[in-house]
C-alpha positions as CSV (number, residue, x, y, z in Angstrom):
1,X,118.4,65.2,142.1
2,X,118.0,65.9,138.5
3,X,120.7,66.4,135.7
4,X,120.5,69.4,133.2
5,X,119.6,67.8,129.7
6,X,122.2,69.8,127.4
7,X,120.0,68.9,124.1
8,X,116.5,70.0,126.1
9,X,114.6,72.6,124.9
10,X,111.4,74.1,127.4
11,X,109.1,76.6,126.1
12,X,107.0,78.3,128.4
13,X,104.0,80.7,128.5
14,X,101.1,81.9,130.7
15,X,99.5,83.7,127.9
16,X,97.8,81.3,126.3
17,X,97.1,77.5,126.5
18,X,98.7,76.3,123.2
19,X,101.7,77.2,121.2
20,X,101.8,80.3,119.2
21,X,103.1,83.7,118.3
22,X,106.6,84.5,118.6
23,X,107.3,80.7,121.1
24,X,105.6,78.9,117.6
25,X,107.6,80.9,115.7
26,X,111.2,79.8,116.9
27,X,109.8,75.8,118.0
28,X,109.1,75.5,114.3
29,X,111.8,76.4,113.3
30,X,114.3,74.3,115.3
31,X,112.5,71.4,114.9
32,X,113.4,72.3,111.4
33,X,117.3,73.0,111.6
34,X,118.1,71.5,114.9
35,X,115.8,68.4,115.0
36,X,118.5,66.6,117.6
37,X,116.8,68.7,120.4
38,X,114.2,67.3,122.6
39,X,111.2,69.8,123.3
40,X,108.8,70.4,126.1
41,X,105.6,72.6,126.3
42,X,104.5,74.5,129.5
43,X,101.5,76.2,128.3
44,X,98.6,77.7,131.3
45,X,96.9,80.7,130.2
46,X,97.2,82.3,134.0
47,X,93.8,82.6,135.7
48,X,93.5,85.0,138.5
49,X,90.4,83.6,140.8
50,X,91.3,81.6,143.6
51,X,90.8,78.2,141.7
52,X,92.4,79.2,139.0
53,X,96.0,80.1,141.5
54,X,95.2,76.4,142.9
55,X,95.4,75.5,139.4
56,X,99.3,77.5,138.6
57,X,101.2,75.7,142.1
58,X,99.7,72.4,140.9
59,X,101.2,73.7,137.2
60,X,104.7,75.1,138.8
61,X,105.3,71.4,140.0
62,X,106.6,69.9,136.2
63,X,107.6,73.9,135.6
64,X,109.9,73.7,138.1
65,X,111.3,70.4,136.9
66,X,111.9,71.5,133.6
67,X,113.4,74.5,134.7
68,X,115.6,72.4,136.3
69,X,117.3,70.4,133.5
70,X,116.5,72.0,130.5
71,X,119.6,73.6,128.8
72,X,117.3,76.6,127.1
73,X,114.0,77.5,128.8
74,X,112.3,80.3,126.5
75,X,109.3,82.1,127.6
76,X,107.6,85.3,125.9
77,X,106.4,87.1,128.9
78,X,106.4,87.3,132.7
79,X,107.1,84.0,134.5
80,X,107.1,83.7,137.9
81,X,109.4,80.4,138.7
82,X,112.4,82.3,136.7
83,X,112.2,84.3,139.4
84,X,112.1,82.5,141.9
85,X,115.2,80.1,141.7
86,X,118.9,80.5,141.1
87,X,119.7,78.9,137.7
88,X,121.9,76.0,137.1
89,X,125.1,76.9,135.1
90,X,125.2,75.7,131.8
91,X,121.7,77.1,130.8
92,X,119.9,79.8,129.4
93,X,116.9,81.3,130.2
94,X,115.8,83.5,126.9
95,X,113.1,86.1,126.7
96,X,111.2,86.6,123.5
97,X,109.3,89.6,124.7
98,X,105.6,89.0,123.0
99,X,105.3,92.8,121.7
100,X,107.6,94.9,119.7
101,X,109.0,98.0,120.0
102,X,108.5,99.6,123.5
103,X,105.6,101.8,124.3
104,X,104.6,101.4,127.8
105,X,106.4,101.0,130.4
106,X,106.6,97.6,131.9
107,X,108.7,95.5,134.5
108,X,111.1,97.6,136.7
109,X,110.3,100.6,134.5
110,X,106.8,100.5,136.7
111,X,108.0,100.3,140.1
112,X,106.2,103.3,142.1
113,X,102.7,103.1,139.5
114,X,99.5,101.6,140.5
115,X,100.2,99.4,137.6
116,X,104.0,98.2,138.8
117,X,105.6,96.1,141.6
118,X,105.6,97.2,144.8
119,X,109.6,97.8,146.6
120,X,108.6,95.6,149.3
121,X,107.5,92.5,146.8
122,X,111.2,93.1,145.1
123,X,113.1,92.2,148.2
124,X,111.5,88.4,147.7
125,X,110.6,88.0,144.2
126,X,113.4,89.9,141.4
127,X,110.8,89.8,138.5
128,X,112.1,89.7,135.2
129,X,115.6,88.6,136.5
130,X,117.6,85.9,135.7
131,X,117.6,86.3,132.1
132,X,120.4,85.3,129.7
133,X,119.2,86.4,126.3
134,X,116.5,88.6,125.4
135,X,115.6,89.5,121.7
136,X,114.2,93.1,120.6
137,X,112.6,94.9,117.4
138,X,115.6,97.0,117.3
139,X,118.7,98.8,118.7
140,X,116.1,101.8,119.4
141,X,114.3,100.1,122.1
142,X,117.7,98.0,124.2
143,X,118.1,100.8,126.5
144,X,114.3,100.5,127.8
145,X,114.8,96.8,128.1
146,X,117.8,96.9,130.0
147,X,116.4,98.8,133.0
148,X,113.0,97.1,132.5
149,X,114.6,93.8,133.2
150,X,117.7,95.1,135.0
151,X,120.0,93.6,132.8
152,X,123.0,94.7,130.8
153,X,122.6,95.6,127.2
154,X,124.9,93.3,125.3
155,X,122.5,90.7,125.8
156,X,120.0,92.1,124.3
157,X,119.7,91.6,120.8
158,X,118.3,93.4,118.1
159,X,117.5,90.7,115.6
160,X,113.7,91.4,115.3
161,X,110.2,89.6,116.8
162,X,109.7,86.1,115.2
163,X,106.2,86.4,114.9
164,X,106.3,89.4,112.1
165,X,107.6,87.0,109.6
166,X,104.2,85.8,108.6
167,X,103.9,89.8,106.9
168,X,106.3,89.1,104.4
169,X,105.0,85.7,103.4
170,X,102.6,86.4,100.4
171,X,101.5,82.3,100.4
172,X,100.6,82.7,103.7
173,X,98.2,86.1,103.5
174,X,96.6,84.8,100.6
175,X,95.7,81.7,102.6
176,X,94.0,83.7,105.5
177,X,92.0,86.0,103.9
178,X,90.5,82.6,102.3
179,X,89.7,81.0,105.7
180,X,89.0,84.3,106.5
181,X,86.4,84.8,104.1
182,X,84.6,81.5,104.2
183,X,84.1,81.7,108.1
184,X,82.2,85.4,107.9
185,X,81.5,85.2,103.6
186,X,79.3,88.2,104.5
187,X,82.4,90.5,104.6
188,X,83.4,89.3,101.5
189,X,83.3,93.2,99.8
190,X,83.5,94.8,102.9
191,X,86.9,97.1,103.9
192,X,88.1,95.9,107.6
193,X,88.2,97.6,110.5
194,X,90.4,96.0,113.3
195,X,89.4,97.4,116.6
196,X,92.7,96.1,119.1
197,X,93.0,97.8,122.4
198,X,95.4,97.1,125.3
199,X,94.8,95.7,128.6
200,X,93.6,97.6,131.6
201,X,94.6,96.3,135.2
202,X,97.4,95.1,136.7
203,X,98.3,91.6,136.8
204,X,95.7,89.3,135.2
205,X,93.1,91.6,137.0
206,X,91.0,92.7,134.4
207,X,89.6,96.1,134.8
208,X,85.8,96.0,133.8
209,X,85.5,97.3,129.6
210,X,83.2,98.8,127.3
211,X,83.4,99.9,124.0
212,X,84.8,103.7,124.5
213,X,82.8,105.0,121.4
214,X,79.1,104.5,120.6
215,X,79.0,101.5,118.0
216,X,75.5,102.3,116.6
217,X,76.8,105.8,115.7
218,X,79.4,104.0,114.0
219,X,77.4,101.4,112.3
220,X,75.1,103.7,111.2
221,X,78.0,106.0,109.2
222,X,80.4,103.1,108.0
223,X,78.5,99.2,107.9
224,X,77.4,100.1,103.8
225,X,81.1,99.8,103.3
226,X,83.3,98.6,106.1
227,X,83.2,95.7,109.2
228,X,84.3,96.5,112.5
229,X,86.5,93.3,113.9
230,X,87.3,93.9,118.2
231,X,89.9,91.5,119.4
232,X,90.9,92.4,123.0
233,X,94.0,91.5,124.9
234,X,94.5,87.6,126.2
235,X,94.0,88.7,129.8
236,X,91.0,90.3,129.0
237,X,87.3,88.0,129.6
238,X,85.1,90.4,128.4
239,X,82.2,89.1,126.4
240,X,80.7,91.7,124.2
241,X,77.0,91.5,123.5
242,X,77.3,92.4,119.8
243,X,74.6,91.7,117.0
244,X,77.5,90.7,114.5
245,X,76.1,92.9,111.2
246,X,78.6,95.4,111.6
247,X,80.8,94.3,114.7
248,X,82.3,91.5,115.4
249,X,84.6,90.1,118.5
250,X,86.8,87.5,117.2
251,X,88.0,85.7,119.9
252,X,90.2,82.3,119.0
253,X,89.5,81.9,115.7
254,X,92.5,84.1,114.2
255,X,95.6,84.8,116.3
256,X,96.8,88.6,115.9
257,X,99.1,88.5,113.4
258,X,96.1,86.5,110.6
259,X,94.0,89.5,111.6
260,X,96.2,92.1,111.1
261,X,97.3,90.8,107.9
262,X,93.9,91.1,106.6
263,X,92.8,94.6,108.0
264,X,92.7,97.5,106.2
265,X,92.7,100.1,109.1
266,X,94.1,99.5,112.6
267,X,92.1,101.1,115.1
268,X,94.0,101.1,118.6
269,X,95.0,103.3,121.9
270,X,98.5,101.7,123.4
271,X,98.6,98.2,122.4
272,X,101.9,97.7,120.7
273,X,100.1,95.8,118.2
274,X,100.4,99.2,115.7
275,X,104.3,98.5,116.1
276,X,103.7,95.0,113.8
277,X,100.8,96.9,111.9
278,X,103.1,99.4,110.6
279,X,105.4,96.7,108.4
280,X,102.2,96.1,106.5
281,X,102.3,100.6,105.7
282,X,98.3,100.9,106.1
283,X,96.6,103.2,107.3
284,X,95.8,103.3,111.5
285,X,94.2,105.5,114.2
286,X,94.9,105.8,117.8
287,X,91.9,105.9,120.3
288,X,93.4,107.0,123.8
289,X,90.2,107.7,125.4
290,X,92.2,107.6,128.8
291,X,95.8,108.9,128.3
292,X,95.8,110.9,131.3
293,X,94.6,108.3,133.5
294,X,97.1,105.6,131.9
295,X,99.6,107.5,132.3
296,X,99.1,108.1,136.0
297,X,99.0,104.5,136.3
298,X,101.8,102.9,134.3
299,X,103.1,105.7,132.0
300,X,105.2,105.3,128.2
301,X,109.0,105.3,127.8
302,X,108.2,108.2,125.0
303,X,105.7,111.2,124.3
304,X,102.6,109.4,122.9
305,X,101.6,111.8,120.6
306,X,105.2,112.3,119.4
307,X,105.7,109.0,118.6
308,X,102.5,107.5,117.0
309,X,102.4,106.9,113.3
310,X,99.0,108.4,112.5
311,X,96.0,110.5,113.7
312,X,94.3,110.5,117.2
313,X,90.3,110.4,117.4
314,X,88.9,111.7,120.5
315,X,85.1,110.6,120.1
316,X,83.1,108.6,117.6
317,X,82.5,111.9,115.5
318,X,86.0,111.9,115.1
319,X,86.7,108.8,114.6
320,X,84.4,108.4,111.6
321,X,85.8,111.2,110.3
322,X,89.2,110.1,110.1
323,X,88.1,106.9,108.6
324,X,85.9,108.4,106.1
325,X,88.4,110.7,105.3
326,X,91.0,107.7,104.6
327,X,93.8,109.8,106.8
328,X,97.6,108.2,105.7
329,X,100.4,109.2,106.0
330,X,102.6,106.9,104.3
331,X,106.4,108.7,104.7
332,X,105.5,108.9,108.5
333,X,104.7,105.5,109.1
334,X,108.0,104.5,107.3
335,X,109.9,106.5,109.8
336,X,108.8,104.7,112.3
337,X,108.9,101.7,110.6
338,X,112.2,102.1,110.2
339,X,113.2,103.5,113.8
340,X,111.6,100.4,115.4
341,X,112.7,97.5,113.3
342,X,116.2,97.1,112.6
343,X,115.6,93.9,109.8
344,X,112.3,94.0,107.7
345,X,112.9,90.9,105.8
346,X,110.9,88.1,107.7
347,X,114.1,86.6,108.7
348,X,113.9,87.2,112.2
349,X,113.1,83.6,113.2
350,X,115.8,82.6,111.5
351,X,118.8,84.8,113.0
352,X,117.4,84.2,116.3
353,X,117.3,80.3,116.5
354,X,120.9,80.4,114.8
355,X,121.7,82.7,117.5
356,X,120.7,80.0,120.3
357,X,121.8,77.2,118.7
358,X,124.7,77.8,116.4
């Protein structure tokens, strides 16, 4: 009934409600070399009750429309109507994964975990197919993508994540730590601690969370000189009950790449977040109170102790003793810096939307 638009352009996301990260990235950018393109938003942070599935059908409705005659649909994540249709020829559905590297296992790599698709759901539903384009940190990482998604390897490319140009934009640093500052001038002389762990549960089920380390033992060895900052994943609800002298969730005020840019040490377990961390060469710790368990569940595509860039902590004790002790390696994390991103030279908006358009 409907005619593919050849200069439409449909971004997509269930991650969030509004435009950002890697999607903001790339739309702000062809709006400012390709302005002849007409653009469309799908944005519906994905809600998991039974009102909030009412709510996606009604939203797959116009999805499935603009699926239907847009000549690009990007998304940055899993989204189901992809999956569900046969595309038109003529377009291109393009994935701008929202996390570099590759860490844990995800899409196909999954099938047979708790946390992964079940064989019988794949004979209806080929998630994370239909994919034309999908853009990566770096060559390292294709081969994990490819069976992830099930697709070939030459259309994957390794021109970087969008999102990790704001690191190499002095202007724009300088400019967050000054909102920063005035929305919690308390932390003014404080050193920041940023506190980012990654989801547990499968789907948008959240798994119930707690702090995994005793924040008054914490507080008590590190708030005369440092702030603790917790901002969880965007599937997770959890509402911390925190007294906000020492800790403090930050929920939508500062998207992840504003608060990274402002921390001083990363504190994280298997949230690929310490991937984008490491072009800023500061000093992180890794907090994987559950490996065993995680890895039962959904497993990594490498050895996680092999391939972090900096200490483990096991307990608070340990913890605080790593962060007193200012642990940093700085030739390691350039390594791996340099294994997982082919460019570091904030240019990778810019290759990739002269990649889709040119």
């Amino acid at each position: 009934m409907f005619k593919l638009d050849p200069y439409k352009v449909t971004f997509a996301s269930y991650r969030s409600n509004v435009l950002k990260d890697n999607l903001a990235f790339i739309y702000e950018r062809m709006i400012e070399k390709y302005p002849e393109y007409k653009r469309e938003l799908l944005f519906k942070k994905f809600n998991s009750t039974v009102m909030g599935k009412i709510q996606y059908i009604f939203h797959m409705i116009p999805a499935c429309y603009h699926l239907a005659t847009s000549r690009y649909f990007i998304v940055d994540d899993y989204y189901f109507p992809i999956y569900a249709i046969h595309p038109r020829k003529g377009m291109d559905i393009i994935q701008l994964w929202h996390s570099a590297g590759a860490l844990k296992k995800f899409g196909l790599s999954t099938v047979g975990k708790p946390f992964g698709p079940s064989e019988e759901y794949l004979k209806h539903i080929k998630i994370h197919g239909n994919y034309s384009k999908v853009y990566v940190s770096s060559s390292e990482v294709i081969p994990y993508f490819s069976e992830a998604f099930d697709m070939p390897s030459e259309n994957i490319f390794p021109f970087g994540v969008p999102r990790t140009d704001y690191f190499f934009s002095e202007e724009a640093i300088d400019d967050i730590r000054s909102r920063f500052y005035i929305a919690f001038p308390k932390l003014h002389r404080k050193k920041i601690i940023l506190y980012a762990p990654t989801f547990r549960g499968k789907s948008h089920d959240q798994d119930e969370f707690k702090l995994p380390f005793d924040l008054e033992k914490l507080a008590g060895n590190l708030e005369d000189e440092y702030a603790l900052l917790i901002h969880l994943h965007p599937y997770m609800q959890a509402d911390l009950q925190l007294e906000g002298k020492f800790a403090y969730q930050i929920k939508d005020a500062f998207v992840i790449e504003e608060l990274l840019a402002i921390t001083d040490i990363l504190i994280t377990d298997y949230s690929t977040v310490f991937f984008d961390f490491s072009l800023l060469s500061r000093q992180m710790i890794f907090y994987p109170y559950d490996l065993e368990d995680y890895i039962r569940s959904r497993d990594f595509y490498y050895q996680y102790e092999d391939v972090i860039p900096g200490p483990m902590a096991t307990d608070t004790n340990s913890l605080v003793q790593l962060i007193n002790a200012g642990s940093f390696n700085d030739e390691r994390i350039s390594a791996f810096r340099d294994r997982f991103f082919d460019y570091q030279d904030g240019k990778a908006t810019e290759r990739i939307v002269e990649h889709i358009f040119k």
